[in-house]
ChimeraX commands (.cxc) that place a marker at each C-alpha (Angstrom):
marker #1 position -44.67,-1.44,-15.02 radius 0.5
marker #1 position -41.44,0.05,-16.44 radius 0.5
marker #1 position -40.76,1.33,-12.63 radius 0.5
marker #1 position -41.38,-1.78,-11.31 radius 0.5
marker #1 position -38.90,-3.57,-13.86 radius 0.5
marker #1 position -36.20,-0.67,-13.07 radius 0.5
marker #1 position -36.54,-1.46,-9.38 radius 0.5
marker #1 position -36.17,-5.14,-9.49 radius 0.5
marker #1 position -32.75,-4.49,-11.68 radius 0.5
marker #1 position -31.33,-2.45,-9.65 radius 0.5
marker #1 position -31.74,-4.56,-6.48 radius 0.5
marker #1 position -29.65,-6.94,-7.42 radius 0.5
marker #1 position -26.83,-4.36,-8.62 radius 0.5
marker #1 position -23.34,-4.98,-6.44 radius 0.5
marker #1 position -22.24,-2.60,-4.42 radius 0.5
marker #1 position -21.11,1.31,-6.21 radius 0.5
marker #1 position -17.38,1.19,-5.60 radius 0.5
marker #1 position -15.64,3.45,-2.95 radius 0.5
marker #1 position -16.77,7.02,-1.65 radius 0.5
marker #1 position -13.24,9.50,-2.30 radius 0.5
marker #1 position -13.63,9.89,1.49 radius 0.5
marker #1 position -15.00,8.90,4.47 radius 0.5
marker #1 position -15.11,10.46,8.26 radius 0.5
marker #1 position -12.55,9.45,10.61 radius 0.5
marker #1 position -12.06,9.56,14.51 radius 0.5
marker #1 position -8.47,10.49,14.79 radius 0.5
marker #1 position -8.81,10.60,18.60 radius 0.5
marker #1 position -9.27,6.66,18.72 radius 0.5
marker #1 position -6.93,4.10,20.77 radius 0.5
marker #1 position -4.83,2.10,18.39 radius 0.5
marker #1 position -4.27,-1.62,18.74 radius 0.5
marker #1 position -0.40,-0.84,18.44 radius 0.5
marker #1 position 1.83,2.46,18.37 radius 0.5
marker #1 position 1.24,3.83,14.54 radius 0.5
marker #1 position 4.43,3.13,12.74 radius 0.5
marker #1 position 4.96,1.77,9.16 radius 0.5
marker #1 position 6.49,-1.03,10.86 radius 0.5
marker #1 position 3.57,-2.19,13.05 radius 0.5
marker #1 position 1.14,-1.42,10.49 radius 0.5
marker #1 position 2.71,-3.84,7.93 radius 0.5
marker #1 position 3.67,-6.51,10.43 radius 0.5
marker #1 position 0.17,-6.41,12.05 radius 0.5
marker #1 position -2.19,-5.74,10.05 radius 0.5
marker #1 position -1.11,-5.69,5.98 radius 0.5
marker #1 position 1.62,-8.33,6.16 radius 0.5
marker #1 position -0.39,-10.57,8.90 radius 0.5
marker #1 position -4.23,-10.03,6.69 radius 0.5
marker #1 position -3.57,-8.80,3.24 radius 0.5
marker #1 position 0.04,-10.04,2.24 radius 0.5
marker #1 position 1.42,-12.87,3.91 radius 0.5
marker #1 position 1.36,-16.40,1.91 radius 0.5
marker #1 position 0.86,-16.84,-1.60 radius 0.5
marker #1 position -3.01,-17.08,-2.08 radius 0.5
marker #1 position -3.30,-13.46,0.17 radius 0.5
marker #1 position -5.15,-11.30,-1.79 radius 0.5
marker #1 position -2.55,-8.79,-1.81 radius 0.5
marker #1 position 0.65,-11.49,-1.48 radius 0.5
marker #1 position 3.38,-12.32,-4.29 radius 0.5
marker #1 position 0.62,-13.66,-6.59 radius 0.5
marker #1 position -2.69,-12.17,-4.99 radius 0.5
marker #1 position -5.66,-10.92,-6.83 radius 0.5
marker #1 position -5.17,-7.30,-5.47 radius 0.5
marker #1 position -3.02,-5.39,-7.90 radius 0.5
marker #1 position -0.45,-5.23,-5.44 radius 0.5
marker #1 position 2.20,-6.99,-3.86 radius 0.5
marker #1 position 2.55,-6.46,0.22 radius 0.5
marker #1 position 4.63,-9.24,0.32 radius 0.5
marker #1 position 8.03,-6.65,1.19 radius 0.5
marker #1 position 7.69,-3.64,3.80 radius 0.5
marker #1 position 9.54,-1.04,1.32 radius 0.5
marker #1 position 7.50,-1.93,-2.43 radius 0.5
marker #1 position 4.76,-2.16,0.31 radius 0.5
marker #1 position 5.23,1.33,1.46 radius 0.5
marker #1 position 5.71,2.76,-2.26 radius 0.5
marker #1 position 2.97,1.10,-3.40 radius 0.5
marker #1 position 0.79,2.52,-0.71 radius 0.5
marker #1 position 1.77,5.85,-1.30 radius 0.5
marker #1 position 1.16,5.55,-5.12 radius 0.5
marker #1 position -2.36,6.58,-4.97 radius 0.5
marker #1 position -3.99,4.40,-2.11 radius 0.5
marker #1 position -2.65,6.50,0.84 radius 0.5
marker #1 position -2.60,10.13,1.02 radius 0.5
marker #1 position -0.42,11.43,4.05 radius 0.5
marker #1 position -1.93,13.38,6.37 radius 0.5
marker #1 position -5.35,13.00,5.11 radius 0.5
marker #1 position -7.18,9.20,6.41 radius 0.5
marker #1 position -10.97,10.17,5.42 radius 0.5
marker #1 position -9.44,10.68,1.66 radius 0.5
marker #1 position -7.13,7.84,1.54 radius 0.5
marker #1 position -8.40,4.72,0.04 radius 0.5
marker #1 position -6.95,2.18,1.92 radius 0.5
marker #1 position -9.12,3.88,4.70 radius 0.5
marker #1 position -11.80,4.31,3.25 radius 0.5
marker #1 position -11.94,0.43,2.00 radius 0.5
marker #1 position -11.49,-0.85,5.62 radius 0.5
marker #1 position -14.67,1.47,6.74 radius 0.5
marker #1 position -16.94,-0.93,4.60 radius 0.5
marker #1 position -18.31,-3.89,6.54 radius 0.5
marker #1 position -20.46,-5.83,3.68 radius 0.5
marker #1 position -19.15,-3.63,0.91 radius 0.5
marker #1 position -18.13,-5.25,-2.25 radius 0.5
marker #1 position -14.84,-3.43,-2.00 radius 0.5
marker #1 position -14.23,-3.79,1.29 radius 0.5
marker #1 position -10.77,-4.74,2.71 radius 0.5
marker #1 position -9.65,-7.35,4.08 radius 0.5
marker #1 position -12.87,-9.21,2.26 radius 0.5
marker #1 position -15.14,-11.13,5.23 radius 0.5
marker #1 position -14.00,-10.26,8.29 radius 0.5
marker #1 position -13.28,-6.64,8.88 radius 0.5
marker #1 position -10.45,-4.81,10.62 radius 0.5
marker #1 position -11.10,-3.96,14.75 radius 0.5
marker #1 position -11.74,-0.57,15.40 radius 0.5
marker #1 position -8.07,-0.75,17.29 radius 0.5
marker #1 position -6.63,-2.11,14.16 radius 0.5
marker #1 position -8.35,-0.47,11.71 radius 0.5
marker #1 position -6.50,3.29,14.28 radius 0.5
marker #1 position -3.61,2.31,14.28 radius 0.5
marker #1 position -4.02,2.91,10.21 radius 0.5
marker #1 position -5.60,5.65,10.50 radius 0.5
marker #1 position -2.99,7.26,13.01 radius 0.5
marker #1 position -0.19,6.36,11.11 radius 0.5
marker #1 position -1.68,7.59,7.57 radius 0.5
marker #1 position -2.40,11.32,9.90 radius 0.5
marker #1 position 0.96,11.15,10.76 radius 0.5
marker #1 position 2.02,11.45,7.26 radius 0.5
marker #1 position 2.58,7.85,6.54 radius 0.5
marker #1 position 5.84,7.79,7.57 radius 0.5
marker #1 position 7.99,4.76,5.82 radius 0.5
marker #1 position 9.64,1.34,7.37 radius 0.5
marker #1 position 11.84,2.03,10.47 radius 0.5
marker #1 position 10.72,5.63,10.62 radius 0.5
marker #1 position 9.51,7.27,13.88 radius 0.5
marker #1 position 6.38,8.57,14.36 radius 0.5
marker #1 position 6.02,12.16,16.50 radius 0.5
marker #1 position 4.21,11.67,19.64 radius 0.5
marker #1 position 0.26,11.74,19.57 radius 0.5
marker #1 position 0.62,15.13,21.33 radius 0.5
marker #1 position 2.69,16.82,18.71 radius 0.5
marker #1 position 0.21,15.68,16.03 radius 0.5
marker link #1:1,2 radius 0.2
marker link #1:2,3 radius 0.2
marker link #1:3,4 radius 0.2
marker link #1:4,5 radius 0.2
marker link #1:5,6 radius 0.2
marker link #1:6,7 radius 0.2
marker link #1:7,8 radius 0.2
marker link #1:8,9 radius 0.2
marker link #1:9,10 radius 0.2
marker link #1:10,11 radius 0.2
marker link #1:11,12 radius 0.2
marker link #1:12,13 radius 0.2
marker link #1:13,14 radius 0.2
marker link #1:14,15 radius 0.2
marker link #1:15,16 radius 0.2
marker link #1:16,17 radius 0.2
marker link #1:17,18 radius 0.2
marker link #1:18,19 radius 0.2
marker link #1:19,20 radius 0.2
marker link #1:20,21 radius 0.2
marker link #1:21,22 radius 0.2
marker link #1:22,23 radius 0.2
marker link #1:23,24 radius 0.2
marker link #1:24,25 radius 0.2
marker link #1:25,26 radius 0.2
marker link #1:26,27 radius 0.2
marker link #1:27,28 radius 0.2
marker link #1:28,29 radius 0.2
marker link #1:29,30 radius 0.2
marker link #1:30,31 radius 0.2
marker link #1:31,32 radius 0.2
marker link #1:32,33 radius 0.2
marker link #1:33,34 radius 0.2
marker link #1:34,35 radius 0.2
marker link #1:35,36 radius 0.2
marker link #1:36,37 radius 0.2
marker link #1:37,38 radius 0.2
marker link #1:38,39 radius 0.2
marker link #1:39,40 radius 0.2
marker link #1:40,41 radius 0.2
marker link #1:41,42 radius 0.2
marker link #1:42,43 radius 0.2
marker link #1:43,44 radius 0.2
marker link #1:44,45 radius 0.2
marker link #1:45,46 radius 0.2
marker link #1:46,47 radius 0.2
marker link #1:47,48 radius 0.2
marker link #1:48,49 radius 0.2
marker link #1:49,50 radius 0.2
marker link #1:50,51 radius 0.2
marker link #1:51,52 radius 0.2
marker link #1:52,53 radius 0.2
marker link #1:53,54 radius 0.2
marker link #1:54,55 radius 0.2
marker link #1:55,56 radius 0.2
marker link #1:56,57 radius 0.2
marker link #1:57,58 radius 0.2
marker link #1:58,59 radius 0.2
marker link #1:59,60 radius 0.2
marker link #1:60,61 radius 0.2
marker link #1:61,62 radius 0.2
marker link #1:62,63 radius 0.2
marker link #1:63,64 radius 0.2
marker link #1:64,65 radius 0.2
marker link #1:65,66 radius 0.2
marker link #1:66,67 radius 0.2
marker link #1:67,68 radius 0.2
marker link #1:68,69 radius 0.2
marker link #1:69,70 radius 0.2
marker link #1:70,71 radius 0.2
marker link #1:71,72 radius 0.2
marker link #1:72,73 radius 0.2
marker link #1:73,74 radius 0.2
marker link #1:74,75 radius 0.2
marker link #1:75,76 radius 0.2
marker link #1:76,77 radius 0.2
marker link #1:77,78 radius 0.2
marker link #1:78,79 radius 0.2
marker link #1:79,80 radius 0.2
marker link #1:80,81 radius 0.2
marker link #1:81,82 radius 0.2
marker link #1:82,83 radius 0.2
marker link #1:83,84 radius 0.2
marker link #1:84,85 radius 0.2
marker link #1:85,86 radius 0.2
marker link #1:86,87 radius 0.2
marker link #1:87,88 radius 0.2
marker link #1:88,89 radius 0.2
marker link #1:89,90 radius 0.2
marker link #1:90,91 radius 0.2
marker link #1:91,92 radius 0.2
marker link #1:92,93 radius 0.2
marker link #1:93,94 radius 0.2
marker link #1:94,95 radius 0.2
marker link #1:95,96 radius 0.2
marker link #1:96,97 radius 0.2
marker link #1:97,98 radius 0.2
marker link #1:98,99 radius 0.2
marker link #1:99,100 radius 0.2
marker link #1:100,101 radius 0.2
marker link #1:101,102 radius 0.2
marker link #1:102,103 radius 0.2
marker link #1:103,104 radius 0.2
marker link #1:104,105 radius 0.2
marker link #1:105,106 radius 0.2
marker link #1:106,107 radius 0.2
marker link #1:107,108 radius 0.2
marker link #1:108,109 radius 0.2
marker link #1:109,110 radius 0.2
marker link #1:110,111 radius 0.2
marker link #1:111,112 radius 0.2
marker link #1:112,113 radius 0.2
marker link #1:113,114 radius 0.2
marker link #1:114,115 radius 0.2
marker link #1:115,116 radius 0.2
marker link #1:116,117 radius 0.2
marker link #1:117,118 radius 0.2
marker link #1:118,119 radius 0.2
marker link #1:119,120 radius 0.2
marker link #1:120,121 radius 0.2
marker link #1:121,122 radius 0.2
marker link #1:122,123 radius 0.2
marker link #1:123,124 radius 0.2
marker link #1:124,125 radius 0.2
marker link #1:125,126 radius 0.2
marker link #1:126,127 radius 0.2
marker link #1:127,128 radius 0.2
marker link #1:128,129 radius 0.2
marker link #1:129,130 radius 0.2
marker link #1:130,131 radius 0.2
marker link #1:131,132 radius 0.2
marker link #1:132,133 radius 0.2
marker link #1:133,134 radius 0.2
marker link #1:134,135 radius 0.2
marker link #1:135,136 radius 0.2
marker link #1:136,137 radius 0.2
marker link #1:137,138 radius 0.2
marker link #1:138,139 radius 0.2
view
């Protein structure tokens, strides 16, 4: 009985939050070449930070503002991304999470050309706004 009562609790738990880290395919074909500058314009500005009610705009629910490329890129690199390293940085890890509580961008998720393109650019060290990124051969 006690089993039974455990069971039907925990089916309606949400979602644990994020793993630390999650695989990655590194030898994927991005939507876009893998610069801070496409990334935000693209992807962060265009689904996360743009307008006022974005999760992640001026005023958003997210914690943090993309609404400008450089505070974008700081605040990125303050704990969500870790250069070098996609599986173990979080903003990866959240856009791997179709149906996940703590998915991002909530609903709809990221292409898998997109959701490269992130995942290239955080391997390439996360390089910030108008910085180039080393050819995918000299990765």
């Amino acid at each position: 009985m006690c089993l039974a009562a455990l069971a039907a609790a925990l089916a309606g738990c949400p979602d644990d939050g994020p793993p630390a880290c999650v695989t990655v395919e590194t030898t994927c074909t991005p939507l876009y070449e893998p610069t801070f500058d496409n990334v935000y314009n693209n992807t962060l500005k265009a689904g996360c930070g743009s307008g006022l009610d974005a999760c992640h705009g001026a005023t958003g629910a997210g914690k943090m503002s993309l609404a400008d490329p450089a505070a974008a890129h700081a605040a990125l690199l303050d704990g969500r991304v870790k250069p070098g390293d996609p599986g173990c940085s979080e903003v990866i890890v959240r856009t791997d999470a179709p149906g996940k509580d703590y998915q991002m961008p909530p609903g709809t998720a990221l292409s898998a050309a997109e959701r490269c393109s992130l995942i290239l650019w955080v391997q390439a060290g996360a390089p910030g706004p108008t910085t180039a990124v080393a050819p995918r051969g000299a990765l």
